[in-house]
N, C-alpha and C positions, 0 to 999 in steps of 0.2 A: 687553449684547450677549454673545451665547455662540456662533453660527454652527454652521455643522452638517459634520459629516464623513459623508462616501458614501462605501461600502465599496463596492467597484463589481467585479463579477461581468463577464471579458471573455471572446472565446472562446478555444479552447483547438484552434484547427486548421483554422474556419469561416469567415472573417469576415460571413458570412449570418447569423450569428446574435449578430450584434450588434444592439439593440433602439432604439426609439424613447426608450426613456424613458432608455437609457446615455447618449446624445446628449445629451436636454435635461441630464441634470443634470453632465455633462462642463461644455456650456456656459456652466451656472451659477456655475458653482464658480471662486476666484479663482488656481487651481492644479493640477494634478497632481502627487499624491506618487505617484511610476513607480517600480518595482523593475528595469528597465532603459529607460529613453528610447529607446534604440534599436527597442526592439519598441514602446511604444508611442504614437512617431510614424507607427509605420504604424496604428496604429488610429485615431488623430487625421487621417492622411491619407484612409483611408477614410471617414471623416466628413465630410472638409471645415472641418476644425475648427483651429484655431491657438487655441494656450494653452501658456501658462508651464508647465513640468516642470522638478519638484525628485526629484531620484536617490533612493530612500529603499530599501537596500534593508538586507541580514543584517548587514553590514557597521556601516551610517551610522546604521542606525534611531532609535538614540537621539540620535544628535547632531540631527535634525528635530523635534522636539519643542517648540522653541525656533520656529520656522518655527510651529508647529500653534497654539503658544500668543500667536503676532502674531494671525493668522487668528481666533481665539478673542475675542481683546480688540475685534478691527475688527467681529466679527459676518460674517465671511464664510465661504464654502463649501468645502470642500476634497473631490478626488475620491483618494479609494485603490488605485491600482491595481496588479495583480501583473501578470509577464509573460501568463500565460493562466491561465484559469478563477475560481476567486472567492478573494481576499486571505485570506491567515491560514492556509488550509488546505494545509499543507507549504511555507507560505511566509512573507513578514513581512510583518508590519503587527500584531500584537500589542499592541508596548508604545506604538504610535498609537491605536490604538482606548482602552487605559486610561487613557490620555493624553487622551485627547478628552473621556473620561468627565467623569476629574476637571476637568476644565476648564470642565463644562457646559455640549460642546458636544450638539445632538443629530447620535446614531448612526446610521445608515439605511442597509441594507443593500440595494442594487437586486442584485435576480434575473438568473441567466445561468449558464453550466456548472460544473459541474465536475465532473470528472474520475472522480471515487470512484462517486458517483451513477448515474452513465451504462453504469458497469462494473457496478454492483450493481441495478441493473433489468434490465439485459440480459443476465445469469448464468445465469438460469432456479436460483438456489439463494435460498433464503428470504429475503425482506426484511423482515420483521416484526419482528427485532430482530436488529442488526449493530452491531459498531464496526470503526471505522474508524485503523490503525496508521498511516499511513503510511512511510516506508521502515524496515526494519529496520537495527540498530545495523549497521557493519561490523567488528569485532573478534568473531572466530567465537563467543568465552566468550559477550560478553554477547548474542549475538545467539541462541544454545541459550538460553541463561536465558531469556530474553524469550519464545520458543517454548516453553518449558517451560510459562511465567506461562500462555498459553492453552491450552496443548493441552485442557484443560477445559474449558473455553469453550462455551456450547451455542448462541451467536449465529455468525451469518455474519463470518469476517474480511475484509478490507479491508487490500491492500498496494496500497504502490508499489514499481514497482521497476524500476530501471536497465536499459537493456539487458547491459551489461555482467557484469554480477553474475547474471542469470536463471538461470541452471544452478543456480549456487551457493547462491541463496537456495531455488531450489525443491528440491534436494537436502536442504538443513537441514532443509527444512518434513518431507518424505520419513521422515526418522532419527525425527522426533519425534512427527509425527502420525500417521504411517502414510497408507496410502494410501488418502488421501479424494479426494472430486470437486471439484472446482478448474474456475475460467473464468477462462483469461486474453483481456485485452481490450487491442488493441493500435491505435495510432493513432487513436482517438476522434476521429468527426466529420471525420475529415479523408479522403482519396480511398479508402488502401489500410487501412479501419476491417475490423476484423475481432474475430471472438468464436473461442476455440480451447477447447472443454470437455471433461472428462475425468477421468481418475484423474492424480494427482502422477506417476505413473511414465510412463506415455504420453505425457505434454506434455514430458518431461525428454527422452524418445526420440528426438521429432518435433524437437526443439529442439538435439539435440545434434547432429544432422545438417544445419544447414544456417546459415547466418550472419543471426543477429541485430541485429536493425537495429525502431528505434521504439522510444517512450515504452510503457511496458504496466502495467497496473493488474491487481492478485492478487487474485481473490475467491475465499474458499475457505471451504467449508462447516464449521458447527460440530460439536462432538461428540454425537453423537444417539446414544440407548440400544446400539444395536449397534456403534457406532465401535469399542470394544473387540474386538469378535468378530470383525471385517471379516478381518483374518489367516486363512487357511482353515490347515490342518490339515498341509497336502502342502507350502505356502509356510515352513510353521515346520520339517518335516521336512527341505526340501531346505536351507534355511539351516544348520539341525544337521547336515547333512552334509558341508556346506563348512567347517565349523567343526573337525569331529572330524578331517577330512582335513590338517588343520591343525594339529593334535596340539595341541588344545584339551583339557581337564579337562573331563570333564562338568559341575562344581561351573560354574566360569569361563565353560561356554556358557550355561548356567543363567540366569547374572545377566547376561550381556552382552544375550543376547535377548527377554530377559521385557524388560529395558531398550528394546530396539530395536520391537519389536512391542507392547508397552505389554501385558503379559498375563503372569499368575503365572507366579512364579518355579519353583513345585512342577510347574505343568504342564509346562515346558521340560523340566526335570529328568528327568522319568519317560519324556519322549521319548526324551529327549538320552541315557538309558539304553537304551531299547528301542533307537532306534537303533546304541549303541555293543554291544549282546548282538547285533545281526542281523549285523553287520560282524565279530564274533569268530566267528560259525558261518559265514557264511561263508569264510574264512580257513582253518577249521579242514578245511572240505570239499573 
């Protein structure tokens, strides 16, 4: 006997789309491992359904294991469930599914949302090759680094991201990619479901004014042949001039900017002179 583990896909804000076949194999199964029982007694209540729930969440994970590998010996069923959308993706159930493997239970993944997916169909930015980050680190270093690691990237990115953090995270992206087209996608599936697309700097505008509230997923387009040129000419000129007015070195604005607009160092340079020789004649006049 080896029993089978269901990686079970719940929804994520609907309960309409909860499916016939999450039911039968719910009912099958001689357990729920829940990542919290509180959320999914309501799904079980929407069901009509009564069954055993064991807590398994970031925390306990390992310590169920033990539970998985009874189930395994009996030949029975076990359903995997996260709070909303499909297990494992920004959530736990990891070292269950390796767990099952080696146990030789079978794996069976049933169909149902999530979250990333629904934000990157409905983007309108290329879906043909994407990955998918979910949330970035919180310590500002490695959370540059990390942005640094894609800013080359020529697939579609995929965040998550806290309401809390949104400014902050879209501001990094801002410093290091420059200003690409971006969809944020906020409350999926649920009443107040909304798509917000754009350049990085317009969505940080629209967002800095008004109190953020929902769960929102980052799609943000990769580097395509022109990502580098996107900076116009007059956007580098007026940053060099906030610079110099700051009694910057031309060397110092050189490297700070080529850094911030991802574009030779020589080029700044010969700006960052032009402008500082048009700032001395005028003075001099």
């Amino acid at each position: 006997m080896s029993g089978t583990l269901f990686i079970v896909a719940t929804p994520i804000g609907n309960l309409d789309d909860l499916t016939i076949r999450i039911r039968k194999v719910i009912e099958q199964s001689k357990f729920v491992l829940a990542e919290d029982t509180r959320v999914t007694i309501k799904i079980l209540n929407h069901l009509n359904l009564k069954k055993q729930m064991v807590s398994c969440h970031e925390h306990n994970e390992g310590a169920r294991l033990q539970e998985l590998a009874q189930a395994a010996a009996q030949g029975d069923s076990v359903a995997l469930i996260s709070d909303a959308g499909t297990p494992l993706i920004s959530d736990p159930g990891y070292q269950i599914v390796r767990e099952a493997i080696a146990l030789g239970m079978s794996v069976v993944p049933i169909p149902g949302p999530s979250a990333f997916l629904l934000a990157l169909v409905g983007s309108g930015l290329p879906c043909d090759k994407f990955v998918f980050e979910g949330f970035l680190p919180d310590k500002v270093s490695a959370q540059k680094s990390r942005l640094e690691e894609l800013r080359t990237d020529n697939r579609t990115i995929v965040f998550y991201v806290s309401p809390h953090k949104l400014i902050k995270n879209l501001t990094a992206l801002l410093d290091v990619f420059g200003d690409r087209d971006i969809c944020l996608a906020r409350e999926l599936t649920k009443l107040h479901e909304e798509f917000v697309r754009g350049k990085i700097s317009t969505i940080i505008e629209k967002y800095s004014n008004q109190e953020i509230r929902g769960e929102f997923v980052l799609v943000v387009a990769g580097m395509t042949a022109n990502s580098q040129s996107e900076t116009t000419e007059d956007e580098l000129r007026d940053a060099i001039r906030k610079e110099l007015k700051a009694n910057r070195s031309v060397k110092d604005i050189a490297a700070l900017l080529a850094d911030q607009f991802h574009c030779k160092k020589s080029d700044v340079y010969r700006l960052a002179l032009d402008e500082q020789n048009a700032g001395e004649q005028l003075s001099d006049t």
